[in-house]
Structures are given as structure tokens and as C-alpha cells.
C-alpha angles and dihedrals in degrees: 000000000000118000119201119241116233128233138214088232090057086050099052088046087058098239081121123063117195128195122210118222110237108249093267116236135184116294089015093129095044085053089053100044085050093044090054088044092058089042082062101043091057095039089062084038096071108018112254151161128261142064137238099289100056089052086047090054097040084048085056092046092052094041088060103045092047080054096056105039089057 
């Protein structure tokens, strides 16, 4: 299977998105595992659709944004 290299000129043009990696900071992963726990709590709560990946994810998302807006 071949994988394609990527350029800095394909980059700058905005075909890559990169994502930066919050600085990481102690208890970031904790926050992380709760925030996923209560993803799933209220996803059984109230009955909705989804798995344990996608609380994780969405505990991630809101990890980070906590992170930046502080």
C-alpha cells in the first residue's frame, strides 16, 4: 500500500489540517477519562445514541476548549 508524502506547499494551500496537541498539564488525562464518564451518564440518561469512543472524543473536545478559554 503506497501512502502519499505530504508538502509544505500542500499545507500552506489548506488541503492538511493539523491539529495541535493541547500543552498537556497535570490531571489532563483524568479530566479527560471523567469527562467521558459523564458523556456516557448522560448519554444513558437520556437515552441516546453513541459508544465509548464518541464520549471519549466529545470529552477530548471539551477538554480542550475548557483549556483554551482559560
Amino acid at each position: 500500500m503506497k501512502t502519499k508524502k505530504t508538502t509544505s506547499a500542500e499545507e500552506s494551500k489548506g488541503k492538511i489540517r493539523r491539529f495541535e496537541a493541547p500543552v498537556e498539564f497535570p490531571g489532563y488525562g483524568e479530566e479527560i477519562r471523567l469527562q467521558a464518564y459523564y458523556n456516557f451518564l448522560d448519554r444513558m440518561k437520556n437515552n441516546m445514541p453513541g459508544n465509548e469512543t464518541s464520549d471519549w472524543l466529545e470529552a477530548e473536545k471539551m477538554v480542550r476548549s475548557k483549556i483554551k478559554a482559560s
